[in-house]
C-alpha positions as semicolon CSV with decimal commas, in nm:
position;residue;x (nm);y (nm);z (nm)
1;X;1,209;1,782;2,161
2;X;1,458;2,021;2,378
3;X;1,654;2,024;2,108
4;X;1,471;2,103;1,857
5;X;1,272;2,428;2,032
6;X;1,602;2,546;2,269
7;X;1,908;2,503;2,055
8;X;1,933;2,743;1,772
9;X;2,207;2,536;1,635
10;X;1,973;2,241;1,550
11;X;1,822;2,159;1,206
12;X;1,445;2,145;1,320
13;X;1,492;2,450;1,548
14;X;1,388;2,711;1,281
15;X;1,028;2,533;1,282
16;X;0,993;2,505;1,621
17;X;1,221;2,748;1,883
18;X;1,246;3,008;1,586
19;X;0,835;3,041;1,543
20;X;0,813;3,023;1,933
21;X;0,740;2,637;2,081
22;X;0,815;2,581;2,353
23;X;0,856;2,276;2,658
24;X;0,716;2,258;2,992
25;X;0,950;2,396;3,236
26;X;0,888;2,030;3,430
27;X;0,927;1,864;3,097
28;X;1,272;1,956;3,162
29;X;1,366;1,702;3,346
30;X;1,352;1,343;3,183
31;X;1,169;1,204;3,482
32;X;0,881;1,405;3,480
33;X;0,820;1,421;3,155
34;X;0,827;1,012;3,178
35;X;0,555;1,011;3,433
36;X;0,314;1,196;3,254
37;X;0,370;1,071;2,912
38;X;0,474;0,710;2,969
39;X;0,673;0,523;2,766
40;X;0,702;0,555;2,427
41;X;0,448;0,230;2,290
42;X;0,642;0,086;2,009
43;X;0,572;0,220;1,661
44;X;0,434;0,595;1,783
45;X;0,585;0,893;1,839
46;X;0,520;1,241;2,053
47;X;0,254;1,481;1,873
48;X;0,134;1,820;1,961
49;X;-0,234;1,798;1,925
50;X;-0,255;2,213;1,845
51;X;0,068;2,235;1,624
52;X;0,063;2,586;1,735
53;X;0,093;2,562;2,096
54;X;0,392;2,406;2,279
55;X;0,477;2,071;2,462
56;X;0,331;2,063;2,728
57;X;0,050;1,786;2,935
58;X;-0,280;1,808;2,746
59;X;-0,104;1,935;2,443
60;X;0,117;1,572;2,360
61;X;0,041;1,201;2,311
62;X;0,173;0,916;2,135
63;X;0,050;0,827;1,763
64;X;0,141;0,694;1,456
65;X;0,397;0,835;1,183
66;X;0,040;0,843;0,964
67;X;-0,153;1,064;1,253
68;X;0,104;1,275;1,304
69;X;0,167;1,405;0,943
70;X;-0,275;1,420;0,905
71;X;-0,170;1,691;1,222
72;X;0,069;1,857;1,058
73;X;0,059;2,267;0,929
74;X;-0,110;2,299;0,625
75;X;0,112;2,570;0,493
76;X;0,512;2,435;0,483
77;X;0,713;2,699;0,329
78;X;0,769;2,796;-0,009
79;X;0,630;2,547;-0,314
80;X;0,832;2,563;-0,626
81;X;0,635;2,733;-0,913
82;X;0,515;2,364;-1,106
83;X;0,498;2,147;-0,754
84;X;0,253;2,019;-0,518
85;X;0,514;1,994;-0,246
86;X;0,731;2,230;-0,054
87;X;1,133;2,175;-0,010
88;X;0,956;2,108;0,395
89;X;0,729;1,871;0,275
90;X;1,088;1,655;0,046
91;X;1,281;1,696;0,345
92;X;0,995;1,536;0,569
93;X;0,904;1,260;0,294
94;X;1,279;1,139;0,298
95;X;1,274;1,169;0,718
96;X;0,957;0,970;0,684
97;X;1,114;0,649;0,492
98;X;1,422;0,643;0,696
99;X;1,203;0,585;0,997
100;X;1,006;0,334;0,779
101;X;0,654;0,505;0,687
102;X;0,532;0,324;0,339
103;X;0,531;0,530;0,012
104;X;0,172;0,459;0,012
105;X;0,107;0,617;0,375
106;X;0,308;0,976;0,259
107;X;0,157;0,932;-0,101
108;X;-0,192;0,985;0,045
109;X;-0,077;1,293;0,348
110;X;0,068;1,495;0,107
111;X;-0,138;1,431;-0,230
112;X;0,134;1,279;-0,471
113;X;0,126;0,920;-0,621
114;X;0,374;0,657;-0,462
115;X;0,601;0,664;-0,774
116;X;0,653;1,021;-0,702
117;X;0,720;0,969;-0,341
118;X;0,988;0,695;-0,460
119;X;1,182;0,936;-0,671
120;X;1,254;1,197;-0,392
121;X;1,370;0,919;-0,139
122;X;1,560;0,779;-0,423
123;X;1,738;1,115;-0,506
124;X;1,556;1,113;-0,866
125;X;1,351;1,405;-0,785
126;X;1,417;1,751;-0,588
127;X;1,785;1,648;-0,639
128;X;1,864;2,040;-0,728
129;X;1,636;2,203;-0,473
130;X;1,701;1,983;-0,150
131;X;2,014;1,834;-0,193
132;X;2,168;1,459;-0,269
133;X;1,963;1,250;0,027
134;X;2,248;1,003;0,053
135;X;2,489;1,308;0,194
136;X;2,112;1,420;0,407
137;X;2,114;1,067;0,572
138;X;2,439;1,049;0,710
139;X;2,403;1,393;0,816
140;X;2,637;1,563;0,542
């Protein structure tokens, strides 16, 4: 989350620092933002309710990989002339199944069948426009 909206340097920054987000000056600190958030329950992750606004108390809770993408900006860069997805929306789908979200869950957020959602995380689709996803998941 720090990362992501105060380091330039880091991959996500351009969607969130570069268009603005921010965190909580007391989010700052580890501590605090523990004792208003709470641990993390197992299987959910941090959401911004209003994706434009920043992280902040009453702006964050804990959902599902599911909720969070139904939350998620409707308009995600640039689509390639004969696609329903963006290179954003690739990028996200192969995130998505390294952190275990069924073909079947990211089939139905971003309106593509589950065999098509299997070809990008296998590398047999987008290949040219996103890059080999066995280099992406080691961080290459």
């Amino acid at each position: 989350m720090l990362s992501r909206c105060r380091n330039p340097l880091s991959a996500d920054w351009v969607r969130y620092g570069g268009r603005g987000i921010t965190v909580c000056r007391r989010w700052h600190r580890f501590e605090d933002f523990l004792a208003d958030m709470g641990l993390c329950p197992d299987d959910l992750t941090l959401d911004r309710i209003n994706n434009e606004s920043h992280y902040e108390p009453g702006n964050c809770r804990w959902t599902t990989w599911e909720q969070q993408m139904l939350n998620r900006r409707s308009i995600r860069g640039e689509r390639h002339p004969n696609a329903k997805l963006t290179v954003d929306d690739v990028s996200s789908i192969r995130r998505l199944a390294r952190s275990g979200v069924t073909y079947r869950a990211m089939a139905s957020v971003f309106g593509v069948s589950s065999a098509n959602v299997g070809y990008i995380v296998r590398g047999e689709a987008w290949r040219e426009l996103v890059g080999d996803p066995s280099q992406e998941s080691r961080g290459l």
